[in-house]
N, C-alpha and C positions, 0 to 999 in steps of 0.2 A: 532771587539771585544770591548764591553763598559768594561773599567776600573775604577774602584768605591775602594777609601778605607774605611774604617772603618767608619761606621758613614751616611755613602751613599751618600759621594763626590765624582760626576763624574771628572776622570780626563783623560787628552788629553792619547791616545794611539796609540804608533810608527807605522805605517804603513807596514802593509804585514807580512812578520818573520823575520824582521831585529833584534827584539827586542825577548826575553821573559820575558814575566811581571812576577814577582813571582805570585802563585795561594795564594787566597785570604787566604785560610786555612791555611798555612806557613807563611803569615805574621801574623795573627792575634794568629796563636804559638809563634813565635820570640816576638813579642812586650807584649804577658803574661810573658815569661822567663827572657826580662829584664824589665819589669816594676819598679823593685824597683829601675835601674841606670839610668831609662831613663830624669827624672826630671833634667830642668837644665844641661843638661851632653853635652857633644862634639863629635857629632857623624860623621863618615866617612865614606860615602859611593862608595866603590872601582867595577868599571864596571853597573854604577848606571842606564842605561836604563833609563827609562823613568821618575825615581826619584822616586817611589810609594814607595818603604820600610823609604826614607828618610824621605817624606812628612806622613807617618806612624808615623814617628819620632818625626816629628816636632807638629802632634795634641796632643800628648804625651807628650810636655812640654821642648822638648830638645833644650838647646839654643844657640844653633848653629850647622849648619849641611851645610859639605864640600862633593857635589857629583862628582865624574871623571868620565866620558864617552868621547871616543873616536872620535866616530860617531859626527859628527857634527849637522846632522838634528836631532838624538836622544837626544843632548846635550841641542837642544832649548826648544826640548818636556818636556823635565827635569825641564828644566830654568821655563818657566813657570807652568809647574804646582807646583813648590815648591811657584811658585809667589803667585798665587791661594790662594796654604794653608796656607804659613806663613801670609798670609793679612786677614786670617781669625782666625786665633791662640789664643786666649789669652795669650800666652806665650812669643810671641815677638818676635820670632824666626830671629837670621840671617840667610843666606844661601849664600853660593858660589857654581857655577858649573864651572867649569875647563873641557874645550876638551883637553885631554890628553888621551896618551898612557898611561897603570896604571905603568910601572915599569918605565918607566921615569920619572912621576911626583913623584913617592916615592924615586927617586935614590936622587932629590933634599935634601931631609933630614927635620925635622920638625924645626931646626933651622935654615934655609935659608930665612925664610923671617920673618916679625911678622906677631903678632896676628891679626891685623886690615884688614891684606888679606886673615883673614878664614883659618887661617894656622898654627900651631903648633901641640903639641900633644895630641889625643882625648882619652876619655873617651869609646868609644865602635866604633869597624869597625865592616862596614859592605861588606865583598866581594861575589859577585856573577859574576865570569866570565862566560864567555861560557864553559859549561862541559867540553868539549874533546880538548881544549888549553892548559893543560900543564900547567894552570898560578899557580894555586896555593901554590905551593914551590916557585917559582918566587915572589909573594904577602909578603910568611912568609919572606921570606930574606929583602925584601924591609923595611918592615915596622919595623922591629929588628933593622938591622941596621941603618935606619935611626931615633930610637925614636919617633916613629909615636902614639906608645901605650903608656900612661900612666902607673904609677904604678897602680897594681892590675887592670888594663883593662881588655877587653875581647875581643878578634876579634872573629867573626861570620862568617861562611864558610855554603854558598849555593850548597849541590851537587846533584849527581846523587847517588841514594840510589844502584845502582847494582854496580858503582864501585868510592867509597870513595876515595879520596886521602889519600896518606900517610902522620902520622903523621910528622911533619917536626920537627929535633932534636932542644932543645931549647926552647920546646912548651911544657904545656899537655894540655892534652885534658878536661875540666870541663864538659861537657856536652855533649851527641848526642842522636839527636830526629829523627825518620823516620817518613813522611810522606805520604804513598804510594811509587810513583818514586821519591823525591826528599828527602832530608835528609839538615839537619843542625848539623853541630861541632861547640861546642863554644870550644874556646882554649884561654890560657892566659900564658905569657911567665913563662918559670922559672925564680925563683929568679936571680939565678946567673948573667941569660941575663939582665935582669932589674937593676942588678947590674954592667953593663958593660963590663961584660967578653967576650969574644970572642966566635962566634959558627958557627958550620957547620952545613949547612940544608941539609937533605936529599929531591933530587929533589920530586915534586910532581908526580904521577903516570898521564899517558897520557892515552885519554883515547876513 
């Protein structure tokens, strides 16, 4: 499968179905919907595959972008192709990619390390797990609790349009777009959580 973002930059793509790239149609939805945050902003990308929504991100102007994939061979595919774009950018782009588990690297917290290791708390997540893992309520608790969202953030949830996760309590939902099979929530915390309060997430639906 040749993988191309916006623009008609060929980039490297994971071999066999270890990966699913987002379709090209869903990304170039996502990056209209946040176009006015993207400028400059601190994006995250949680279950990042092959890094194509990051590297979406980073022609877009974002100035810095932290992706987490597990996989180690898919981690490298990652690694360079943000190489690729951020060295073609005008925007300057940093980038980190991290092989992690996603709920371990989020159990860290955004003040665990500094800023200089592509690490505190960003301006827009981007999660796309594998559908029928479960992670999603695992993701909303990670990144709540550990400050991962900025005030007035927005995290971004990649699903399966026949069976959506539940909202997770603590959340609302600002937006939801279908795409044929695939669907996206944008959600942003309530205040209260942003305020420090304490909250219970309703697990995410398994699917």
């Amino acid at each position: 499968m040749t993988l191309r973002i916006s623009g008609g930059r060929k980039l490297l793509s994971p071999p066999g179905e270890i990966a699913r790239p987002t379709a090209s149609r869903v990304r170039l939805a996502v990056m209209n919907l946040l176009a006015p945050e993207l400028p400059g902003c601190r994006w995250l990308d949680l279950c990042c595959g092959s890094g194509v929504m990051a590297c979406e991100a980073i022609q877009r102007g974002a100035g810095a972008v932290v992706a987490i994939e597990q996989d180690r061979r898919i981690a490298a595919i990652a690694k360079a192709n943000l190489e690729a774009v951020a060295q073609g950018s005008p925007s300057q782009s940093r980038f980190w990619v991290h092989c992690s588990d996603v709920k371990r690297w989020l159990a860290k917290g955004a003040g665990a390390s500094s800023d200089s290791a592509g690490e505190g708390a960003f301006d827009l997540i981007y999660a796309d797990p594998p559908y029928a893992a479960g992670l999603y309520g695992a993701i909303a608790a990670g990144v709540s609790r550990g400050g991962w969202l900025k005030p007035n953030g927005l995290m971004v949830w990649e699903c399966a349009t026949t069976k959506p996760p539940m909202l997770p309590a603590g959340w609302q939902l600002a937006d939801q777009r279908r795409y044929g099979s695939t669907s996206v929530m944008i959600l942003k915390l309530d205040s209260a959580v942003e305020d420090g309060a304490a909250t219970v997430l309703v697990p995410g639906r398994h699917e």
